[in-house]
DSSP file (Angstrom, degrees, kcal/mol; ACC not computed):
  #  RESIDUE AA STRUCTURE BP1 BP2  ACC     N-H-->O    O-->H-N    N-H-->O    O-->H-N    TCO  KAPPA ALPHA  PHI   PSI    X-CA   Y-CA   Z-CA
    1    1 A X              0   0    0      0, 0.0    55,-0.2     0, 0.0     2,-0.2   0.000 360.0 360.0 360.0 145.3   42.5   92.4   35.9
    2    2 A X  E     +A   55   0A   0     53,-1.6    53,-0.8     2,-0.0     2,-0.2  -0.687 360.0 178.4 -97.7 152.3   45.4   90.1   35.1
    3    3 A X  E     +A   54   0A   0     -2,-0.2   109,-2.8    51,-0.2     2,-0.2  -0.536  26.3 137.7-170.3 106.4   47.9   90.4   32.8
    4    4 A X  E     -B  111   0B   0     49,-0.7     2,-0.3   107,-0.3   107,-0.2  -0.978  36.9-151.0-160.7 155.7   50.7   87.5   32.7
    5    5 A X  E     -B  110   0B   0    105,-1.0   105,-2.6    -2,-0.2     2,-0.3  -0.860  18.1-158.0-126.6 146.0   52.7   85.5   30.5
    6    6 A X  E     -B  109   0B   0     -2,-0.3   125,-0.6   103,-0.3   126,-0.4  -0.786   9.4-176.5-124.6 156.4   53.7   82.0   31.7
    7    7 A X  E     -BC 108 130B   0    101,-2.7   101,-1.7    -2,-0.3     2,-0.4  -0.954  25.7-122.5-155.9 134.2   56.8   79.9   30.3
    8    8 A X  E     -B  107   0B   0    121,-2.0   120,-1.6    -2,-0.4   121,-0.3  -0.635  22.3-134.3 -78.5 144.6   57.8   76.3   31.2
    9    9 A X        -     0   0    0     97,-2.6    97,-0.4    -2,-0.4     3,-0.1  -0.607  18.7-173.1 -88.6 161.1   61.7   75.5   32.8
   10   10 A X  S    S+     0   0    0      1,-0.8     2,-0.3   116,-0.3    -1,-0.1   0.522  81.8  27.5-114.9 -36.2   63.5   72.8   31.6
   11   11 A X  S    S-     0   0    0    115,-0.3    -1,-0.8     1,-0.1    95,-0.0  -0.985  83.4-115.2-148.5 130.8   66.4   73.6   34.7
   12   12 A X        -     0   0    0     -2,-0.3     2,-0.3     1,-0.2    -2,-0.2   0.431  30.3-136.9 -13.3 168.5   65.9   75.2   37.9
   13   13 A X        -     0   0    0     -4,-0.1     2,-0.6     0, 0.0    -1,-0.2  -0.703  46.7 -70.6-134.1 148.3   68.0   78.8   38.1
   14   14 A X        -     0   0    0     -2,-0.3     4,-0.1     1,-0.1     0, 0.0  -0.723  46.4-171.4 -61.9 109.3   69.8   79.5   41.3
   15   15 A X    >   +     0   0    0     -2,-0.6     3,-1.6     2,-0.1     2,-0.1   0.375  31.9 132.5-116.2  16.7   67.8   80.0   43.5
   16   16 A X  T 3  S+     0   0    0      1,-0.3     3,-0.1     3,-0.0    -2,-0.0  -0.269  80.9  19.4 -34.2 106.7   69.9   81.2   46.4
   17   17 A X  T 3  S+     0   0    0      1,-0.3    -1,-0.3    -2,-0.1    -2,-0.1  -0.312  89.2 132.6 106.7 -62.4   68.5   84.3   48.0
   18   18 A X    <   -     0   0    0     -3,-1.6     2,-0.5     1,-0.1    -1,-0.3   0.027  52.6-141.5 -22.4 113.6   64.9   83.9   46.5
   19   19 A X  E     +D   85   0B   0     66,-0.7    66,-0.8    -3,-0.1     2,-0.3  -0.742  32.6 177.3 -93.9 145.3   62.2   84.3   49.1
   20   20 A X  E     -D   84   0B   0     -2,-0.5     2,-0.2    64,-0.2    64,-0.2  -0.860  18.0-142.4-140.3 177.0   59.5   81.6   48.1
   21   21 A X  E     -D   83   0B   0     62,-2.3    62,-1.8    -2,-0.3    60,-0.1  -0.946  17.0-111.6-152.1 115.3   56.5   80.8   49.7
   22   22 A X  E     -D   82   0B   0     60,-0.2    18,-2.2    -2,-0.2     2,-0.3  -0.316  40.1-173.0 -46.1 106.2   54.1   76.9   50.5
   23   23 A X  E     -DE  81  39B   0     58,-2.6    58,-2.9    16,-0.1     2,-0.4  -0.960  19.0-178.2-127.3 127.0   51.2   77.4   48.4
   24   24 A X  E     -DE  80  38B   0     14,-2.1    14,-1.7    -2,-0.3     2,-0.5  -0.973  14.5-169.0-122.4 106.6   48.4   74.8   48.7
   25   25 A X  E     -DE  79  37B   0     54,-2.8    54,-1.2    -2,-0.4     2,-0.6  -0.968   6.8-162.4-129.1 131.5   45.2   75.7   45.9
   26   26 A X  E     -DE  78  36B   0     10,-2.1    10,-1.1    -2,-0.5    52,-0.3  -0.935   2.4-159.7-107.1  84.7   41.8   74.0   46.0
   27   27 A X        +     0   0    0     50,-0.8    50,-0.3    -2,-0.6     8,-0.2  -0.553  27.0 156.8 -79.3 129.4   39.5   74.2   42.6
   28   28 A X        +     0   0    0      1,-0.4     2,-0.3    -2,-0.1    -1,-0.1   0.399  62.5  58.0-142.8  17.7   36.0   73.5   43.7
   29   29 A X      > +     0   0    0      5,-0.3     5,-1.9     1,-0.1    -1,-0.4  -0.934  47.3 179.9-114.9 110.8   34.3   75.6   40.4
   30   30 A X  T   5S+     0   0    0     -2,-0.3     2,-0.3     3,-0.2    -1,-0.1   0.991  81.2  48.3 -42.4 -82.8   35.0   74.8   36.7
   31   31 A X  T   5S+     0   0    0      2,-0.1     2,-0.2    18,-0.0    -1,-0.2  -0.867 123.1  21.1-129.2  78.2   32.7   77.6   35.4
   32   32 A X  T   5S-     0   0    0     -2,-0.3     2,-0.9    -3,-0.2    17,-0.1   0.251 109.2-119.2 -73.2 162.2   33.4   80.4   37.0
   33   33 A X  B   5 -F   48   0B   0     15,-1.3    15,-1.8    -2,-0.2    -3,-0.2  -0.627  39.0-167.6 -81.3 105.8   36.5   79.2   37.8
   34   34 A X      < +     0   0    0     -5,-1.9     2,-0.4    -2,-0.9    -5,-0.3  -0.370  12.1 165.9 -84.3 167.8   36.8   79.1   41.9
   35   35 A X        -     0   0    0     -8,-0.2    11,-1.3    -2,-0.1     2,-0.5  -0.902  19.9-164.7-178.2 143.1   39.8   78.6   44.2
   36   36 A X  E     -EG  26  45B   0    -10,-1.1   -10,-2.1    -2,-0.4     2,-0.3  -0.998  27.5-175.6-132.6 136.1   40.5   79.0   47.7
   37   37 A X  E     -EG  25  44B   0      7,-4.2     7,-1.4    -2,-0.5     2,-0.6  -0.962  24.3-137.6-146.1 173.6   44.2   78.9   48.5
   38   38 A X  E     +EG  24  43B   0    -14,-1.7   -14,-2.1    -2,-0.3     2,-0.5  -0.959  17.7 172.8-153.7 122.2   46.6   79.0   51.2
   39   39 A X  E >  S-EG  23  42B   0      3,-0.8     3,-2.2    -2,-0.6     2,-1.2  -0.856  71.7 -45.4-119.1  94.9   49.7   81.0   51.1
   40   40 A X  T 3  S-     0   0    0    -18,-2.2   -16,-0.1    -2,-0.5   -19,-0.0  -0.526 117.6 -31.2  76.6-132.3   51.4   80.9   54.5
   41   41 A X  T 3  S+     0   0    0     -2,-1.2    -1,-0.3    -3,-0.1     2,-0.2   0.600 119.4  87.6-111.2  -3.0   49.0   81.4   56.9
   42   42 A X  E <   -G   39   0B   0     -3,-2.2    -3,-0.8    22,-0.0     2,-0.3  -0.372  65.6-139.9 -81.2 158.5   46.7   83.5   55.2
   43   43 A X  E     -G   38   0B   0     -2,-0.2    19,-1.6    -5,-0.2     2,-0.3  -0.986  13.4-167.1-125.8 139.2   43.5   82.0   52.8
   44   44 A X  E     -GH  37  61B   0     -7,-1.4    -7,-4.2    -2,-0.3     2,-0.4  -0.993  10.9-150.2-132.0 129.5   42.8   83.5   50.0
   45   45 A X  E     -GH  36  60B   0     15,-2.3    15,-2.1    -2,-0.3     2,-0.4  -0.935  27.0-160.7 -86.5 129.9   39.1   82.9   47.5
   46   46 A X  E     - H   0  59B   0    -11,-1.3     2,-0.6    -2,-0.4    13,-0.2  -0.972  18.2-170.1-136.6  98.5   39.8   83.5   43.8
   47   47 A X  E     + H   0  58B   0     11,-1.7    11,-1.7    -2,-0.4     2,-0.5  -0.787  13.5 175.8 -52.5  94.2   37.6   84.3   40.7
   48   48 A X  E     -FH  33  57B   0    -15,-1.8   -15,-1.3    -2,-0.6     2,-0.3  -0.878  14.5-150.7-111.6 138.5   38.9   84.2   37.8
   49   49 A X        -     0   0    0      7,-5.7   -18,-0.0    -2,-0.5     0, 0.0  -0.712  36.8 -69.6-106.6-179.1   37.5   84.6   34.2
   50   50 A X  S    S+     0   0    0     -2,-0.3     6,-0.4     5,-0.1     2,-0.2  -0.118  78.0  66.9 -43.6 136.9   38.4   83.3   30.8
   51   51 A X        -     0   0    0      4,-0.2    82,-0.0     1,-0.1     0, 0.0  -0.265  57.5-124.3 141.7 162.1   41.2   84.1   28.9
   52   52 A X  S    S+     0   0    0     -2,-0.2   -48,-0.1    81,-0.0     3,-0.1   0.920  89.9  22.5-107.9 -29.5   44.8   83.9   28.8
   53   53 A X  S    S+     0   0    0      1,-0.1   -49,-0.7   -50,-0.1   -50,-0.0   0.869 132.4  35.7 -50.2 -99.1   47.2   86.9   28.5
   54   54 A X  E    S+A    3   0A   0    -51,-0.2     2,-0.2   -53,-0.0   -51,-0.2  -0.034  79.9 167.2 -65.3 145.8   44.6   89.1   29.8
   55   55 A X  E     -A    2   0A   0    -53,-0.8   -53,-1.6    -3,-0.1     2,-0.3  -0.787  36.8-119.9-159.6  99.3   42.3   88.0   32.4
   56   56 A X        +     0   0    0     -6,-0.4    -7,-5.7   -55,-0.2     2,-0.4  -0.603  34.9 173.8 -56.9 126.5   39.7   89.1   34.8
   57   57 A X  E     -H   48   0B   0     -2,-0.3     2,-0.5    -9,-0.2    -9,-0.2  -0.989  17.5-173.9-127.4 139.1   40.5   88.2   38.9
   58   58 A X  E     -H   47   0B   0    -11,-1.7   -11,-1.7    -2,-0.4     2,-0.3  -0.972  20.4-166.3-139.3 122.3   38.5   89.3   42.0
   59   59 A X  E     -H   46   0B   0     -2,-0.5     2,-0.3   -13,-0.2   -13,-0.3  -0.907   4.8-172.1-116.1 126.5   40.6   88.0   45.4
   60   60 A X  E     -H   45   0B   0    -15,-2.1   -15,-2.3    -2,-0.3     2,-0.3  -0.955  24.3-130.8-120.7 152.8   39.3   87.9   49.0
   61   61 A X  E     -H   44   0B   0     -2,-0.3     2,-0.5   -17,-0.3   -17,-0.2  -0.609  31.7-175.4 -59.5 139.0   40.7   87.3   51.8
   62   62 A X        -     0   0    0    -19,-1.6    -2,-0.0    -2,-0.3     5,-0.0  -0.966  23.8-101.9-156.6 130.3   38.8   84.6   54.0
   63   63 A X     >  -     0   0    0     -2,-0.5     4,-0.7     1,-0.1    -1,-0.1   0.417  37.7 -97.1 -45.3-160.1   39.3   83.2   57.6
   64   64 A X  H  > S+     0   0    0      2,-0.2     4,-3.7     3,-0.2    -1,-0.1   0.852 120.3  49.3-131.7 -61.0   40.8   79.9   58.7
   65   65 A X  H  > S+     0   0    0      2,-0.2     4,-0.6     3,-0.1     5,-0.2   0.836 105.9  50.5 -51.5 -66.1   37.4   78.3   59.0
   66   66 A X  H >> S+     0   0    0      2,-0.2     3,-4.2     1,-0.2     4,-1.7   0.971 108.4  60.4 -12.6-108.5   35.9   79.2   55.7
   67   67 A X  H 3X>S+     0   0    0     -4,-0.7     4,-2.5     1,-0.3     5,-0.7   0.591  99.2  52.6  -5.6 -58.6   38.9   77.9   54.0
   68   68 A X  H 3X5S+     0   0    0     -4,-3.7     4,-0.6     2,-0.2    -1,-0.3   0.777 103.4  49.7 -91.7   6.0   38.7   74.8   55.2
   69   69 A X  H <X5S+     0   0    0     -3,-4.2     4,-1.9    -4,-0.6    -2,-0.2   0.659 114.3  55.0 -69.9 -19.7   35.2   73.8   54.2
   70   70 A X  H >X5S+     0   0    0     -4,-1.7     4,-1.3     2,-0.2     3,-0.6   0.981 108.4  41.5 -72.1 -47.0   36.3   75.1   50.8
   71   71 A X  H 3X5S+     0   0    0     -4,-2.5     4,-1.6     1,-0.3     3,-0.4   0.936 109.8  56.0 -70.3 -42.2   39.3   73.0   50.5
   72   72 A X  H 3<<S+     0   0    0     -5,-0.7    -1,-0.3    -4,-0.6    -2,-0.2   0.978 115.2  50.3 -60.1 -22.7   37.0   69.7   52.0
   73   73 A X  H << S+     0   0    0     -4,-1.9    -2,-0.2    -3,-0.6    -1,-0.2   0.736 100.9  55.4 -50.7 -33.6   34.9   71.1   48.6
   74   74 A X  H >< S+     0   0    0     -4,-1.3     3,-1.4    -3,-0.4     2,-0.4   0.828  83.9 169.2 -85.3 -45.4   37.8   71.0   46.6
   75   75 A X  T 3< S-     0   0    0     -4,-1.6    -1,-0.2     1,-0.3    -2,-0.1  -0.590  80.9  -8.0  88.1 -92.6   38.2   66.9   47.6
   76   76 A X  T 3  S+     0   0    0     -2,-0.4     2,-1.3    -3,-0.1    -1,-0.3   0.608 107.9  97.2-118.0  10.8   41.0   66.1   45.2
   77   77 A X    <   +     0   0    0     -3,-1.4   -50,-0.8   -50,-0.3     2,-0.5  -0.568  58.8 124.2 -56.2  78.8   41.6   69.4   42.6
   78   78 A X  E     -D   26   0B   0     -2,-1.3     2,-0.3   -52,-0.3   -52,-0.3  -0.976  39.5-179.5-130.1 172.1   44.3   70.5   44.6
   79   79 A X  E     -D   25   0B   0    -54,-1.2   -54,-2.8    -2,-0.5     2,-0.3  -0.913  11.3-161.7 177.2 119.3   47.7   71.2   43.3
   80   80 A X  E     +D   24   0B   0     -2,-0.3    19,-2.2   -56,-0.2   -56,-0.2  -0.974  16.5 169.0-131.3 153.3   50.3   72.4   45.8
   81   81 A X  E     -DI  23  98B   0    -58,-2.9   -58,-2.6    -2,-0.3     2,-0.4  -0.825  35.0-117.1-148.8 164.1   53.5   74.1   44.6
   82   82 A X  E     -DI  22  97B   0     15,-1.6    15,-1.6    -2,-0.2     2,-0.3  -0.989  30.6-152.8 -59.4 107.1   56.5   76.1   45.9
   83   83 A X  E     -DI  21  96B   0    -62,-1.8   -62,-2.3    -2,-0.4     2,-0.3  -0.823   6.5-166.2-105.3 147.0   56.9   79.8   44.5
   84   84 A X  E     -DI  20  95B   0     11,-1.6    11,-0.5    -2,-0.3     2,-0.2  -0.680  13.4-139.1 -97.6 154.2   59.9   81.2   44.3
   85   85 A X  E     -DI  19  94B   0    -66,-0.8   -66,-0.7    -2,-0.3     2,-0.4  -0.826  20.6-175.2-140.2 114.5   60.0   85.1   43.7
   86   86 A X        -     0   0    0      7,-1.2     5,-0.1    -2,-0.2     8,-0.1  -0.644  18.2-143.1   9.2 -18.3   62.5   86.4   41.4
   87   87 A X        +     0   0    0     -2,-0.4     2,-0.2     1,-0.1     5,-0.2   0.587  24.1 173.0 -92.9 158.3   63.3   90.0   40.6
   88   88 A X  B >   -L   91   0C   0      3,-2.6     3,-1.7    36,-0.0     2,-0.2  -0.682  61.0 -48.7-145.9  97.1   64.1   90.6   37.0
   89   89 A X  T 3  S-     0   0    0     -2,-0.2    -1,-0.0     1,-0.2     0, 0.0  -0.743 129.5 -20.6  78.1-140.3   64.6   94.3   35.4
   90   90 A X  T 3  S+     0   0    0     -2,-0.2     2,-0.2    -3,-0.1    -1,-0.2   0.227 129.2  85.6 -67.0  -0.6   61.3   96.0   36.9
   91   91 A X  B <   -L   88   0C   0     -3,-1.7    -3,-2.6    -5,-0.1     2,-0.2  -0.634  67.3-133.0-109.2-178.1   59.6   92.6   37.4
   92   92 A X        -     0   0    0     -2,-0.2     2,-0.7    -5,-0.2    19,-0.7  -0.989  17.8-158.8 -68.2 104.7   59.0   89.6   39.5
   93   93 A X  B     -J  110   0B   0     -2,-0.2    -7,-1.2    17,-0.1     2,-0.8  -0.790  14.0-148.4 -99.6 132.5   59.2   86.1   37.9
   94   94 A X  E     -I   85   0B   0     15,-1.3     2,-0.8    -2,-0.7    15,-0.3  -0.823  12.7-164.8 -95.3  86.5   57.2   83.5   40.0
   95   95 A X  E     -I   84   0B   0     -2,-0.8   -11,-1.6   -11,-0.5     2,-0.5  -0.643   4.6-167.1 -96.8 149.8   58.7   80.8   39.6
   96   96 A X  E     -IK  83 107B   0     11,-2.0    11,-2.8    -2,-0.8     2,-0.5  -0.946  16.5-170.5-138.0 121.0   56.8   77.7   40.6
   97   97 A X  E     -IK  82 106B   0    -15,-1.6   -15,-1.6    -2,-0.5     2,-0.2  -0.937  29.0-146.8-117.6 115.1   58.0   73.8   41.2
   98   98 A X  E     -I   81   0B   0      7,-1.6     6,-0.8    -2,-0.5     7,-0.3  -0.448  15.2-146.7 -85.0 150.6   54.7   71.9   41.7
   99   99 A X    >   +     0   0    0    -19,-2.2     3,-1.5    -2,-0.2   -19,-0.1  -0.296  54.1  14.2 -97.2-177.7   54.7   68.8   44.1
  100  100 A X  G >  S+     0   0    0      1,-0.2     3,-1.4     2,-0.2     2,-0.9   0.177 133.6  11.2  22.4-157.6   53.0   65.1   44.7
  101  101 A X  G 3  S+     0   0    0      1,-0.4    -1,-0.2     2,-0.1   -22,-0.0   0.305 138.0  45.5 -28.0 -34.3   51.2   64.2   41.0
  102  102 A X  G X  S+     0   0    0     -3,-1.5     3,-3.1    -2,-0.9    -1,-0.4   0.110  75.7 144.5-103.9   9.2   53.0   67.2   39.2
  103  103 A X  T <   +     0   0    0     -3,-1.4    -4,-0.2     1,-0.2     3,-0.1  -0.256  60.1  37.2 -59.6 144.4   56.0   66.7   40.4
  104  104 A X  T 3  S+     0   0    0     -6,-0.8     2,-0.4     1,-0.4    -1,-0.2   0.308  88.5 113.0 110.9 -21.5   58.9   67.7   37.6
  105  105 A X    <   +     0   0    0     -3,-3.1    -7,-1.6    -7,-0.3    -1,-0.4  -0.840  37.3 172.7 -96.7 136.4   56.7   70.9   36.2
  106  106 A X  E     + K   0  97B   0    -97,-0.4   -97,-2.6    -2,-0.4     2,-0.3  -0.953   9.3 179.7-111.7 131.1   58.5   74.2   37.0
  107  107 A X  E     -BK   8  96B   0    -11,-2.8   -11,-2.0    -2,-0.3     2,-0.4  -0.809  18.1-142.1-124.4 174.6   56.6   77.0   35.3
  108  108 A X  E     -B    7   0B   0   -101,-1.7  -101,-2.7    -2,-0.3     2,-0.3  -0.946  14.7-164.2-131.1 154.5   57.5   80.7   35.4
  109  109 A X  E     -B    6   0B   0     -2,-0.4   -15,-1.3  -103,-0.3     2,-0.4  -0.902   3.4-169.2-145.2  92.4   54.8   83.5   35.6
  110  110 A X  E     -BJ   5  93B   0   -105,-2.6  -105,-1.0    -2,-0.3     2,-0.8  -0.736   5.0-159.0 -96.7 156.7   55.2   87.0   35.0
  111  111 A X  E     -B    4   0B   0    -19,-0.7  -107,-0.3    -2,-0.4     2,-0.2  -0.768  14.1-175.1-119.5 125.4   52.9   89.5   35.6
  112  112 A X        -     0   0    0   -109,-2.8     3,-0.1    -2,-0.8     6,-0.1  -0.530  35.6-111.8-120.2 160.9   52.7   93.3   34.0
  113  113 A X  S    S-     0   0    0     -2,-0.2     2,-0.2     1,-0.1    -1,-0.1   0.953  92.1 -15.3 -33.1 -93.0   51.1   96.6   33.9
  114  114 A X  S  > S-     0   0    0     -3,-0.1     4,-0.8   -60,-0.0    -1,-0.1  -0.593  77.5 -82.1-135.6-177.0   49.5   96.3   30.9
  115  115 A X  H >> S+     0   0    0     -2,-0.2     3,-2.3     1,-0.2     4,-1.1   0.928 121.3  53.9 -60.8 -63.9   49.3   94.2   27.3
  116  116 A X  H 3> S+     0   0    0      1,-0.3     4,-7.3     2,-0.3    -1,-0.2   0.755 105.0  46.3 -42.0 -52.0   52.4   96.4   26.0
  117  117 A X  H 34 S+     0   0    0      1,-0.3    -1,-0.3     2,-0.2    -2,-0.2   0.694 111.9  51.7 -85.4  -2.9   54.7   95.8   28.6
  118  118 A X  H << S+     0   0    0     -3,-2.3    -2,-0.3    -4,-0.8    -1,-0.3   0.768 115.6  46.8-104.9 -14.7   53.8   92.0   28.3
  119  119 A X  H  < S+     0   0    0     -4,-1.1    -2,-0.2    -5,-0.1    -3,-0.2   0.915 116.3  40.1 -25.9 -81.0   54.5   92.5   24.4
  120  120 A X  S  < S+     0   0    0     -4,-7.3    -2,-0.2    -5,-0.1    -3,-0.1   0.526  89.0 124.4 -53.3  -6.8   57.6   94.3   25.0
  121  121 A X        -     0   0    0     -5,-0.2     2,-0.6    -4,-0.1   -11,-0.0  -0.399  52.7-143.8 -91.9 123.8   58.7   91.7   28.2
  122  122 A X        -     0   0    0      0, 0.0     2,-0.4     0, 0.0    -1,-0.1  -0.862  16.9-128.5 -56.7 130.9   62.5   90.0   27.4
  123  123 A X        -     0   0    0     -2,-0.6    -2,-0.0     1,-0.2     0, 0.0  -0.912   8.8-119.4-132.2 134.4   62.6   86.9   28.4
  124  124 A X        -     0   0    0     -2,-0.4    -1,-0.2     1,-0.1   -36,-0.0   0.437  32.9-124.1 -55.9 178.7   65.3   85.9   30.5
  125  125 A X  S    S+     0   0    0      1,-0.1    -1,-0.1    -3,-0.1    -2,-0.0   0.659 106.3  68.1-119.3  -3.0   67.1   83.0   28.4
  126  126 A X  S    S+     0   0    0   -116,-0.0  -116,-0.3  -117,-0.0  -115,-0.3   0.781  81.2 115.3 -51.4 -30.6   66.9   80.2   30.8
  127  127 A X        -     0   0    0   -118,-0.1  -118,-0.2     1,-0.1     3,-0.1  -0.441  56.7-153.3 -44.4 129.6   63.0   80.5   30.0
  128  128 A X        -     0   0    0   -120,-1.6     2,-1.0     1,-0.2  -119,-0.1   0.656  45.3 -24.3 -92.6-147.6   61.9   77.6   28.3
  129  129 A X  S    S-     0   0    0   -121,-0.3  -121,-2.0  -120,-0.1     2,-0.5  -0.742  72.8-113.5 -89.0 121.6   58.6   77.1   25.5
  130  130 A X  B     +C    7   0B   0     -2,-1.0  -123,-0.2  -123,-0.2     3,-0.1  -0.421  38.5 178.4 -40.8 100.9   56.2   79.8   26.1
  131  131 A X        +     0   0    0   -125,-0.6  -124,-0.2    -2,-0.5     6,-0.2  -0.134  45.3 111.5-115.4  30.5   52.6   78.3   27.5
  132  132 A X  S    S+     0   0    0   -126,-0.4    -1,-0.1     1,-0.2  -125,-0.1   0.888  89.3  42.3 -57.1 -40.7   50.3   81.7   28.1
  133  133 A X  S    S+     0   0    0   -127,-0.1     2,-0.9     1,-0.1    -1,-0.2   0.775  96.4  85.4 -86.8 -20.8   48.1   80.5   25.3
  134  134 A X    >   -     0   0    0      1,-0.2     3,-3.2   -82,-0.1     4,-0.2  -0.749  59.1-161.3 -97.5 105.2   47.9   76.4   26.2
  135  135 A X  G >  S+     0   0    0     -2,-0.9     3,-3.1     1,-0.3    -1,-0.2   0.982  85.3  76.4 -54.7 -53.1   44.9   76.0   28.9
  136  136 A X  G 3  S+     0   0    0      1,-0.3    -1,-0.3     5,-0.0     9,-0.1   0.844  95.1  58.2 -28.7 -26.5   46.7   72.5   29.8
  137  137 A X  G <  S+     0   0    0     -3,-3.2    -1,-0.3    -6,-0.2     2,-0.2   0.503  78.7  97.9 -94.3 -17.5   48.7   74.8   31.4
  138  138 A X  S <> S-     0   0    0     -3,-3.1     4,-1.1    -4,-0.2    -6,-0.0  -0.452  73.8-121.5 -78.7 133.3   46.6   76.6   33.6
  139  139 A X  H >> S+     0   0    0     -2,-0.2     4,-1.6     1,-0.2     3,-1.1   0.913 111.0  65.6 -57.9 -45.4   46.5   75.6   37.6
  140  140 A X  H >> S+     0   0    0      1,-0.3     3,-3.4     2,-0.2     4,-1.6   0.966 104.1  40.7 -50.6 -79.8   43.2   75.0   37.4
  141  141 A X  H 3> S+     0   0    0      1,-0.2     4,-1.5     2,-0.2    -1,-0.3   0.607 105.8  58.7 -40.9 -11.1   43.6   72.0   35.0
  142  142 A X  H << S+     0   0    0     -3,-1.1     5,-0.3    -4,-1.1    -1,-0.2   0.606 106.1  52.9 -88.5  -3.7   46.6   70.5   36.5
  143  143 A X  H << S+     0   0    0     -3,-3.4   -65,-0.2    -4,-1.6    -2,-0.2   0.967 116.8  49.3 -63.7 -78.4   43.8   70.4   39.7
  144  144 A X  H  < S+     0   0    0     -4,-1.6     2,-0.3    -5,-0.1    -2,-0.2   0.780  98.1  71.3  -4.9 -68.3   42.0   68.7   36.9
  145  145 A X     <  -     0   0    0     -4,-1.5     2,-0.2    -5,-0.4     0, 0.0  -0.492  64.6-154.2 -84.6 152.3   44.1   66.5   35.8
  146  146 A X              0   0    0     -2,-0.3    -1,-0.1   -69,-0.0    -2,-0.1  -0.339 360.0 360.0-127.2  58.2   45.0   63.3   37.9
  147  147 A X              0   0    0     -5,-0.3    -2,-0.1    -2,-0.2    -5,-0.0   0.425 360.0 360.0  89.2 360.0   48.6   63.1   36.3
């Protein structure tokens, strides 16, 4: 299970310090929604179901090989981004500056326990307009979309 609230930046934070990470993600299912991605050197396949705060997700890890027939699946849904990671109070903010077609979006992504503590969450005030609830917003459509 998932449980994350998402916010667009209008301006970058400092990000000095900030360990981030080359993430490259390949949609090659609408419905369920499918993914293979590749974080570093590792591949990861990703399930996700419907919804937006709340969310079901099922993760495997999957070899080198695998991975790339999935991404030759994927053709051109892919969407590759930089994450930055954050810490803020008791969380992690993910912040993420998308590349090539998407270039310009930074979105931020936090992720909680439970619905409460993603109720309760203050947010930071460089955070921008709140986008958990607008599917345009979701990686999977910006795979979608061709700009």
């Amino acid at each position: 299970m998932e449980i994350e609230r998402k916010f667009l930046i209008e301006k970058k934070p400092d990000l000095t310090g900030c360990n981030c990470d080359e993430i490259k993600q390949g949609y090659f299912s609408i419905n369920p929604e499918k993914r293979v991605r590749q974080k570093g050197d590792k591949f990861i396949l990703t399930e996700k179901g419907e919804g937006d705060l709340v969310r079901e997700e099922k993760e495997i890890e999957i070899d080198i090989k695998t991975a790339k027939e999935l991404f030759e699946k994927s053709k051109t849904y892919i969407i590759e981004k930089t994450r930055y990671y954050i810490p803020y109070d008791k969380y992690t903010i993910e912040l993420d500056i998308y590349k090539g077609r998407h270039k310009g979006l930074i979105v931020a992504e936090v992720e909680f326990e439970n619905e409460e503590d993603a109720r309760n969450f203050k947010v930071p005030n460089w955070f921008g307009k709140e986008i958990t609830y607008d599917k345009s917003y979701k990686n999977m459509m910006l795979a979608l979309n061709k700009g």
